[in-house]
SETORPA-575427 format. One record per residue: residue in one letter; x, y, z of N, C-alpha, C in turn. Coordinates in pm, whole numbers, plus 32768, in hexadecimal, padded with zeros to 4 digits. Layout:
SETORPA-575427
aXYZXYZXYZ;...
***
This chain:
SETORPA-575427
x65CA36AB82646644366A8279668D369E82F3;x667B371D82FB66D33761838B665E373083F4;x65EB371283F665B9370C845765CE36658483;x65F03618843966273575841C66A935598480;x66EA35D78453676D35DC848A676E35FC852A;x671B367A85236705369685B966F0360B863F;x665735F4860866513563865266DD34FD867A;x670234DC85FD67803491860767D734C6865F;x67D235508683683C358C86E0681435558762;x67A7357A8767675F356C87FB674734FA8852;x675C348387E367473415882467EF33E68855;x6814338288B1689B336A88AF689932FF8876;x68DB32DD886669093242880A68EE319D886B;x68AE31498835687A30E18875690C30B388E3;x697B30AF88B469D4306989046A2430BD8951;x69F8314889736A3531A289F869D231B38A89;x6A1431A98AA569C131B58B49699932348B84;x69EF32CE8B2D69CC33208B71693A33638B88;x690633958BB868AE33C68C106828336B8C6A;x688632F58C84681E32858CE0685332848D76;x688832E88D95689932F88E01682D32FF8E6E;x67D233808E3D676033AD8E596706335B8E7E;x66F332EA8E33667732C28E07668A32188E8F;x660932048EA5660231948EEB6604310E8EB4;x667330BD8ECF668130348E8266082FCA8E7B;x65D92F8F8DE965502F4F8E14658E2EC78E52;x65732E8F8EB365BC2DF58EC8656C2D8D8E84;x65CB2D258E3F65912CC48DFC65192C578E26;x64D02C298DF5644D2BDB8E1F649A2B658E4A;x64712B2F8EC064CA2AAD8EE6649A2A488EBE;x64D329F88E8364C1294B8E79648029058EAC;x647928A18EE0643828678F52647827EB8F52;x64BB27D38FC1652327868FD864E626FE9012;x654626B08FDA64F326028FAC650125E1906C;x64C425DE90B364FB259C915464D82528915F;x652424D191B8652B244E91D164EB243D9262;x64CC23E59278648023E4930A64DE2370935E;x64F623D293856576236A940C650923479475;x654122DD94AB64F9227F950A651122E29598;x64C022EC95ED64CE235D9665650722C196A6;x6588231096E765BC22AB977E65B422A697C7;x656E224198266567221D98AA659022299915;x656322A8997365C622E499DD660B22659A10;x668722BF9A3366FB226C9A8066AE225B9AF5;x66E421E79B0866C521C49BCA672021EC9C2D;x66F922389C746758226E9CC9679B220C9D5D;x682721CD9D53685C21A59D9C685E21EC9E1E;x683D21B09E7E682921EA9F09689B21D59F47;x68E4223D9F7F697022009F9B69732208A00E;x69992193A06969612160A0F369DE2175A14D;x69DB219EA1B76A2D218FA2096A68210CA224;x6AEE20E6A2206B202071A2686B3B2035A2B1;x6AF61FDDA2FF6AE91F91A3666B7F1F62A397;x6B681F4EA4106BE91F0FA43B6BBF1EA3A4BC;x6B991E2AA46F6B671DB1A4DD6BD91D33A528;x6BC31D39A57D6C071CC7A5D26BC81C26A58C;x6C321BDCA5676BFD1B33A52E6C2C1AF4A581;x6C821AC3A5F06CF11A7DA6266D221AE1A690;x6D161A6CA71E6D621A8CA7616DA71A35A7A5;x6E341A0CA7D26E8319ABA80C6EF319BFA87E;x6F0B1977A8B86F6E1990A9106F3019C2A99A;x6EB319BAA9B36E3F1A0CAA066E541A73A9F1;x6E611ACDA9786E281B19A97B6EE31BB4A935;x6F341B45A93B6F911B83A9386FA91B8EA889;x6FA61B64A8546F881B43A7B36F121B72A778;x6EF81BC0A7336E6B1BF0A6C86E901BFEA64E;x6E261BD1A6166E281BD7A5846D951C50A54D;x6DD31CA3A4EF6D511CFEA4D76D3F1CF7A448;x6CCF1CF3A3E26CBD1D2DA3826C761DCDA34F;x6CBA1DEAA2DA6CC61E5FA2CE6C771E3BA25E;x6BDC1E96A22E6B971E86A1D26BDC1ECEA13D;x6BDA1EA0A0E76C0B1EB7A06C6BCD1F3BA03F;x6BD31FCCA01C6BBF20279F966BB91FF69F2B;x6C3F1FD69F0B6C841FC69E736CBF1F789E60;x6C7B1F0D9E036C921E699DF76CEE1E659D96;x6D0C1F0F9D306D591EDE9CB36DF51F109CBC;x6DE71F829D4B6E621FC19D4D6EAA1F9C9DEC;x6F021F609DFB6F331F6B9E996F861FCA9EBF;x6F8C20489E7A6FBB20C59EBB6F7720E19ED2;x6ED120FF9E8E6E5921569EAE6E3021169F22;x6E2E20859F2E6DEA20499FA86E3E206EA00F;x6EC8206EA0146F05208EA0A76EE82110A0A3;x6EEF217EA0696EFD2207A0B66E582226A0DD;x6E0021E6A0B36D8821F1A0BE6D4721CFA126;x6D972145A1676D802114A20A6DEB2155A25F;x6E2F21C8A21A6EB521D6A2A06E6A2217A30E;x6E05226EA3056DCC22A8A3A06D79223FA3D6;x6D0F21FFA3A26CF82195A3EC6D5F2122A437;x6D9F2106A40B6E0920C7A4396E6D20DCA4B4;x6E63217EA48B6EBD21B2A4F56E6E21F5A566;x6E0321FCA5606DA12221A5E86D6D217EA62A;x6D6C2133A5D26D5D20ABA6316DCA2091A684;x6E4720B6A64A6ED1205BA68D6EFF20EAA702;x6EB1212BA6E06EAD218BA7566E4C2180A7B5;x6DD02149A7BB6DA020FDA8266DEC2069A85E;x6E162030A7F06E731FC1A82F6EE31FD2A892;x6F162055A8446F90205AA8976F562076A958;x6F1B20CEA9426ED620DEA9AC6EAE2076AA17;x6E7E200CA9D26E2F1F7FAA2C6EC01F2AAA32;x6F2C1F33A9F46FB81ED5AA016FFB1F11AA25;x700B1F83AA3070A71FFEAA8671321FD9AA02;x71131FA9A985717B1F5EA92F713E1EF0A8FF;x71841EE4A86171671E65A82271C91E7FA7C0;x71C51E1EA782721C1E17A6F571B81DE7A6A0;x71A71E13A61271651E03A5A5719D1DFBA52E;x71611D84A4D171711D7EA43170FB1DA3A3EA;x71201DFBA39970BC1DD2A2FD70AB1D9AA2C6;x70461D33A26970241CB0A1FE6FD21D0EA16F;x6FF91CFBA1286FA31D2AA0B86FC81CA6A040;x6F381C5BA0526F091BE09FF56EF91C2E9F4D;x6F2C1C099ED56F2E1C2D9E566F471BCF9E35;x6EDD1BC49D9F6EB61B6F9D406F211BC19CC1;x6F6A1B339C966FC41B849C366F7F1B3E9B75;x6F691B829B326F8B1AE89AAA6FD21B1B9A52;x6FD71AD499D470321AAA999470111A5098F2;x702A1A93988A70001A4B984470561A0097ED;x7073197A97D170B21939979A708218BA972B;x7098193A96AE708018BB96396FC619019651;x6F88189596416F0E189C96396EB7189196F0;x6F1B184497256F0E184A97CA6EFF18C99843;x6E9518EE989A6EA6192F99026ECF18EF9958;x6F35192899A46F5B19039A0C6F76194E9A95;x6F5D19539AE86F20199A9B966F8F19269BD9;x6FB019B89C3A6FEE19BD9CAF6FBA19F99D28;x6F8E19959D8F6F6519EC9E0B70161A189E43;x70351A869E9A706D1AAE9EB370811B009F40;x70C41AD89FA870B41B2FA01F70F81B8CA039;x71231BFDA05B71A91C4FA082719C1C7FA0EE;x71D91C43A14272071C70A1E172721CBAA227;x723C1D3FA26F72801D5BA27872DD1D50A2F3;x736E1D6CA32473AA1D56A38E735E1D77A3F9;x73571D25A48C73151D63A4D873601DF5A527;x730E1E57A52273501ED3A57473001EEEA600;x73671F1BA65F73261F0CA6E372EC1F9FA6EB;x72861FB8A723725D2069A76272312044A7E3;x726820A1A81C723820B9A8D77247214FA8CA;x724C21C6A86D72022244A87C71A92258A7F7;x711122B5A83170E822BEA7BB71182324A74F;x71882371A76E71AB23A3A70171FA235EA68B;x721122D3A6CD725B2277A64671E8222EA600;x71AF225EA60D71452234A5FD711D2233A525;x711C229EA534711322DFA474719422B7A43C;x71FD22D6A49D72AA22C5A43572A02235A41D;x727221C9A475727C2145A465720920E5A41D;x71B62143A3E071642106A3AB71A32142A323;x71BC21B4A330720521FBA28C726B219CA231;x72AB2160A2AA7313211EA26B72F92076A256;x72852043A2A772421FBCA26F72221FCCA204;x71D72056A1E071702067A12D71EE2070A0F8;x727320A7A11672CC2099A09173282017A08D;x73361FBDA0D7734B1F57A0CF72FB1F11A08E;x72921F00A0A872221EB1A04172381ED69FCC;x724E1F799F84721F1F729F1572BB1F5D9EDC;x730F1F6E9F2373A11F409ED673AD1EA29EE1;x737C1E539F31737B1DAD9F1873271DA39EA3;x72A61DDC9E7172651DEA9DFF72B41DFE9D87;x72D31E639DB073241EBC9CFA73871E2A9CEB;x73C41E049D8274811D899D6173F91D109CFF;x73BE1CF59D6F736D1C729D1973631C8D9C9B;x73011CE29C8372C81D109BF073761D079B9E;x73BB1D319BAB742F1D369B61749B1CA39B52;x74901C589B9F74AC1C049BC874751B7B9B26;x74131B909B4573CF1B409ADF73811B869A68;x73871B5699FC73591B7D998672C21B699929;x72841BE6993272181C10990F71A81BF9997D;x71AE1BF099FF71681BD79A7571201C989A85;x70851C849A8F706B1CF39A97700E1D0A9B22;x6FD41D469B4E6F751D489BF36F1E1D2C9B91;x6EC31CB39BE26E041CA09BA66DEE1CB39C2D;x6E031CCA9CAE6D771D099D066DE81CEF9D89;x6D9D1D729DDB6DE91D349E5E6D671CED9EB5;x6D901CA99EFC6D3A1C449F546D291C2D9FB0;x6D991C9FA0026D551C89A07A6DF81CD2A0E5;x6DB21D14A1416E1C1DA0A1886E301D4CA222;x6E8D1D2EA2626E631D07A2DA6EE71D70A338;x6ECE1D5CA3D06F3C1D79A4196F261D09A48F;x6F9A1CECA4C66FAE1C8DA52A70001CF9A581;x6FB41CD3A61170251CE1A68170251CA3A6E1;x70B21CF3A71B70E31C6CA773710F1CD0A803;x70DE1CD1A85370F71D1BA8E9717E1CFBA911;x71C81D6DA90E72681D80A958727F1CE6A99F;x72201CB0A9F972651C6EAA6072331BF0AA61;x72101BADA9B371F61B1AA9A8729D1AF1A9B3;x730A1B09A97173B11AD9A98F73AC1ACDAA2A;x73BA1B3FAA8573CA1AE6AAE373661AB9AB2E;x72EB1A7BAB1572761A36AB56729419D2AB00;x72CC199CAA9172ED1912AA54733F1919AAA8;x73D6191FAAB0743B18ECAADE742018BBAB5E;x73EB1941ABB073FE1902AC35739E189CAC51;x732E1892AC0C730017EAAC1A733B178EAC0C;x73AC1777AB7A74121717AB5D746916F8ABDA;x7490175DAC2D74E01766ACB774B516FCAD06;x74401715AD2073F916A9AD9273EE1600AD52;
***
């Protein structure tokens, strides 16, 4: 009976933890977990993002009048598309300025607007032009194009606000027109004679 007892001393009791410090934990046998087989996805295609052209379409007046297009980036955003052509833009009109000694220039930015009503889509082509501004140095060069892109996008925001539930579906198309300092007086003084 004392030797009954002894044992009983020696062992600790099933629900204390002491002396497992020591000892190395066995880790449990794992499961085997049910997996699903996902479909592998089809690399992305990588958009090549192209430099933007800046082409002559039109020229009038012999030569005193041009019309240029400016190739599109970003058909869905017309902030991304203007700041995206501003150095192209502004190294062309810096060879221009050069070949005219002066011109005056506007911005055009063509946007597709819609609109849904009832069960109906409805689209708006849309032009926004900006005032023409004159440069004869090339350092006005950046300030006066800075302030065409924020004219555009504030005739945007007035429109968009203007009318109700009108959202951008694509822009369509970037242009600049110019016009050489000295078509005013080469009209007039023809009218003279």
């Amino acid at each position: 009976m004392y030797s009954q007892r002894k044992e009983k001393l020696r062992q600790p009791p099933a629900n204390k933890i002491s002396g497992s410090f020591g000892k190395t934990p066995v880790p449990l046998p794992r499961t085997k977990k049910h997996t699903v087989k996902k479909p592998v996805p089809t690399p992305r295609t990588k958009i090549e993002q192209t430099e933007p052209t800046f082409t002559q379409k039109e020229q009038a007046l012999r030569g005193f009048t041009r019309s240029y297009e400016i190739s599109l980036v970003n058909k869905q955003d017309p902030f991304i598309q203007l700041l995206s052509t501003h150095s192209v833009v502004k190294n062309n009109l810096l060879k221009i300025l050069n070949e005219m000694k002066g011109f005056k220039f506007n911005e055009t930015l063509k946007i597709t607007f819609k609109k849904h009503k009832g069960d109906e889509l409805i689209e708006n082509e849309v032009y926004f032009n900006t005032k023409p501004r004159t440069v004869t140095n090339e350092i006005e060069i950046a300030e006066l194009l800075q302030i065409t892109h924020q004219q555009i996008i504030y005739m945007i925001q007035q429109w968009i606000a203007k009318g109700s539930g009108w959202t951008i579906q694509s822009v369509d198309g970037h242009f600049i027109n110019i016009h050489e300092n000295g078509v005013e007086s080469y009209a007039y003084g023809h009218l003279r004679l």
